[in-house]
Structure formats: C-alpha cells, structure tokens
N, C-alpha and C positions, 0 to 999 in steps of 0.2 A: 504494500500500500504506500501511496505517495505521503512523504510526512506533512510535505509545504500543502498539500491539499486538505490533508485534516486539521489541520491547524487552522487552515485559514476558514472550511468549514465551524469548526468549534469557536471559531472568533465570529462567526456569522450569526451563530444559535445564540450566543453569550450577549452580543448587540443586541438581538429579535429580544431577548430573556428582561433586558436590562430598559427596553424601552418599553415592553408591555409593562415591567414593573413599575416606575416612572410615574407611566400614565395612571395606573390601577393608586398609585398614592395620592396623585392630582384631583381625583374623582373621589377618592376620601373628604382630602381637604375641603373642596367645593363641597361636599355632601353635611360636613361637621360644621360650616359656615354658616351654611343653610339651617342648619336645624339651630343654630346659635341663633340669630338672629330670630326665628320665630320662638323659641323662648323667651329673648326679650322683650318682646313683644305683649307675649303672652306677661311675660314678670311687671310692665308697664301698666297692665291692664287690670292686674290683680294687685298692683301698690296705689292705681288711682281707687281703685275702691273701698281699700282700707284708709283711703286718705277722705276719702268723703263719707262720713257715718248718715249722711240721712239718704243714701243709694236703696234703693228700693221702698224708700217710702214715700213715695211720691212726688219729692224733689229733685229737679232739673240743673241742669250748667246750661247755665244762657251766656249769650255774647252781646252786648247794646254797643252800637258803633255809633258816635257821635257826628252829624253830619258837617258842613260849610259851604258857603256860597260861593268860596275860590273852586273850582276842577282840579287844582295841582294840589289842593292840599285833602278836598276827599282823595284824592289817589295815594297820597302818603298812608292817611288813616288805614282807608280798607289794606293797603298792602301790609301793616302792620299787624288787621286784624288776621288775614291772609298766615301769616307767619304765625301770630297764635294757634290757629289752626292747625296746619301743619309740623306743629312743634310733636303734636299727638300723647301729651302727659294729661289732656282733659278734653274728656269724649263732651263736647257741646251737642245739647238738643234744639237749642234753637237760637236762631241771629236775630235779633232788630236794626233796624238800619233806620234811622231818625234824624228827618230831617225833611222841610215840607219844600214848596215850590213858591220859586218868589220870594222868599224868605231874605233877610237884610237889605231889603230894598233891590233887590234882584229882580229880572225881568219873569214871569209867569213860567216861561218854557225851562227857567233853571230849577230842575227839579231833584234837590240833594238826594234823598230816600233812591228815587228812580237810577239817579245814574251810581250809586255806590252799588245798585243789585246787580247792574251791568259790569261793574268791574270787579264784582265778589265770582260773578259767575264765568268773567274773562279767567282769571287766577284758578278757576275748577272745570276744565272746561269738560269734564266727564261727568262733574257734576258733586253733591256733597254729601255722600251715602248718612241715609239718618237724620240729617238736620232738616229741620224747617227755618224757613225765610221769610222775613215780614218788616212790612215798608210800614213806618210811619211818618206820612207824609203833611203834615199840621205844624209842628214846631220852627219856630222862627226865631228860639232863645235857645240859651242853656235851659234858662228854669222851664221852657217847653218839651226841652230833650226828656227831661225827667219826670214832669206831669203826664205829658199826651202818652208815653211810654208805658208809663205803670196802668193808665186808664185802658189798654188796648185788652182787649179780650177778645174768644173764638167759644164757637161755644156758651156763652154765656158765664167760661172761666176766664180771670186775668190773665194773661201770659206772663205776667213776672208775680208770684205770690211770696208766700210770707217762706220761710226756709232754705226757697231756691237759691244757685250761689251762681250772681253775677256778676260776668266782667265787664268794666267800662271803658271802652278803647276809644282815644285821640289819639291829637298829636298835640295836646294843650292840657296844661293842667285841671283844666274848669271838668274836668273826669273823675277826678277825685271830689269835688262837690256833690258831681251828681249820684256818685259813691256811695257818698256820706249823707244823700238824704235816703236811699234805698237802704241803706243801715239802721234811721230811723224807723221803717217802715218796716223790720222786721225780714230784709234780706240781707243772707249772709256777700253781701256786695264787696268787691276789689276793683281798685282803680290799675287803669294798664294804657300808659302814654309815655309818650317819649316830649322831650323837652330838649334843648343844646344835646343832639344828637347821644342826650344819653338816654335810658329805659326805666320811666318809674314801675315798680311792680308790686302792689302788695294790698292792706286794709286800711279804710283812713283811720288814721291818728286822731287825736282828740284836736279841739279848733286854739284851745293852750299850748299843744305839740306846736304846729304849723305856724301860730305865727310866733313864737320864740325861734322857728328854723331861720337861717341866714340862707338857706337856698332861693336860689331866686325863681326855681321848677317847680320850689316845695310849697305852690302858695294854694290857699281856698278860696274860694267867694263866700265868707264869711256869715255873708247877709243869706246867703242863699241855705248854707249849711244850716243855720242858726233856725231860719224859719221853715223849711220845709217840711218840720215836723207838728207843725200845726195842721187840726184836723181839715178844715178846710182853707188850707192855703192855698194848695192847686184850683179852688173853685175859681178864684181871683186872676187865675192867667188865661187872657182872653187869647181869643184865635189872632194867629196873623194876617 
C-alpha cells in the first residue's frame, strides 16, 4: 500500500472529522443562546410580576403621553414613549395620547392626540400586541392633560382608576405634576421625561422635596399639584 496515499487519505477523514465537529459545536452554541435569551425573557416577565402586587386584580400599566402644539416636539415625546415600550421591563395595557386640536392657539387641523397615534403607530409598524390606544382629543393645558384624561371612560369604566400604575411621558417637567395629581386621586402614578437631555424617572416627591431641589428639571407647577386634589376642581376646566 502506498504510505503518501494513506496518509494523505487519513489527513482527509481527520479535516471531514474536524469540521463536522466544529460545526456540531457552532449549532450548540446558537442552540444555548437561544434558549438563554428566552429565559430571560421568560425571568423579565416573572420579576415584572412580583414587582407589581396588584397583577391580577384588576389593575393595569397605562402609558398617558402628554401632547404639544410644536410637531418636533410630539415627535421627541412619542419616541420617548416609543423606547418605554420597547424597553419590555412593563407589559402596558393601555396608551393615552392627550392632546386636543387647535389647542395653544393653533390652527383647527393641528391635531396633537391624532398625529402622536400616527407616529406611535409609524414606530410599530406591525402593530402593538395587547395594548389599547386612545386619543384624547379636548385638552388644551396641562391641567387639561390631567382632567379630560382621568374623565375618559369605555364602557361606562374610567380608563385610569384608583390602583392602576401610571406612566406620565414628556419631554417637560409639567409630567410630574400631572403625576402628582393622579397620586392624589389614588393612582399608583410615575412621572417619565426627559429634560437637558437627561431622563427623569420615578414617583413625585413631596411639593417640600421639589422646591428645596436646585435642579432646574426638578421643578412642579405647584398650583397645579396643590389643587388638583380638590373634589371638584377639574369641574372648573373648561373646554378649549
């Protein structure tokens, strides 16, 4: 038998041997990857639950997006609230988007509510598995954001009730007012804006915290905070 011939065959088998095995690791790795990732998944989904105790009794995560009469600056908001979204640490059931038409002396056709749904729905274009979407198109203030908001029902139930835990997304501080009047009202409410390109995130503070803060992000509407806990103060904010 030729030796240079078996050799070079046995160098042949050894390459064939050496690159099936190779692959056969590759296709582990991708496979333990894969199963990695849908456990964390799965672990995200079972630590947002233990992080929310009122999860199956009735209480929801809403999103209230606060609107503006600029275009450039609804488009900061929704992309903001957009990245909330997609963060995926809090399964939302439902979005408000508030903000009426005409509103700051704006022409009729400029409609905040309408055009933030078109650009919620540009940013999903498949669509937003689970959530409901709802235009409130009436408000013409902050202290409208916050009235005409809590007033919206379906059904004959509020859409924002007492328990549920709300986020309030700008890009201005006046989020954490309307925050802190849905805290009044018995929602578990968090304010979520951004200010000098940094990220506020959390529950409002007491209206003592805020103004001893020297932040200049960290501020409240004061007046707003203070009274919207009176029973009929929202009776008092007329339409735009």
């Amino acid at each position: 038998m030729n030796t240079a011939n078996t050799n070079s065959r046995f160098l042949l088998i050894r390459d064939r041997y050496l690159k099936k095995r190779a692959i056969l690791l590759f296709l582990i790795f991708v496979i333990s990857i894969a199963v990695s990732s849908c456990t964390n998944i799965n672990r995200t989904i079972v630590e947002n639950k233990v992080q929310n105790p009122t999860a199956g009794k009735g209480h929801i995560n809403i999103m209230l997006v606060l609107g503006s009469a600029d275009p450039a600056t609804r488009a900061i908001r929704i992309d903001l609230a957009c990245s909330l979204l997609k963060k995926g640490d809090i399964r939302f059931d439902r979005i408000i988007l508030s903000g009426g038409c005409g509103a700051h002396g704006t022409d009729d056709s400029n409609c905040e509510a309408t055009d933030m749904k078109r650009l919620l729905e540009a940013g999903f274009k498949d669509g937003i598995s689970g959530v409901e979407v709802y235009k409130e198109e009436s408000s013409g203030s902050t202290i409208q954001n916050y009235c005409f908001s809590r007033k919206m029902q379906k059904d004959g139930k509020s859409l924002i009730e007492k328990g549920d835990t709300l986020y309030v997304v700008s890009s201005h501080y006046h989020a954490l007012s309307v925050a802190a009047c849905f805290n009044n009202n018995g929602v578990n409410a968090h304010y979520y804006y951004t200010c000098s390109g940094n990220l506020y995130d959390g529950s409002p503070p007491s209206l003592e915290t805020i103004a001893a803060s020297s932040d200049p992000c960290f501020k409240d509407y004061a007046g707003i905070a203070q009274n919207c806990g009176s029973v009929d103060w929202c009776e008092h904010q007329s339409m735009p």
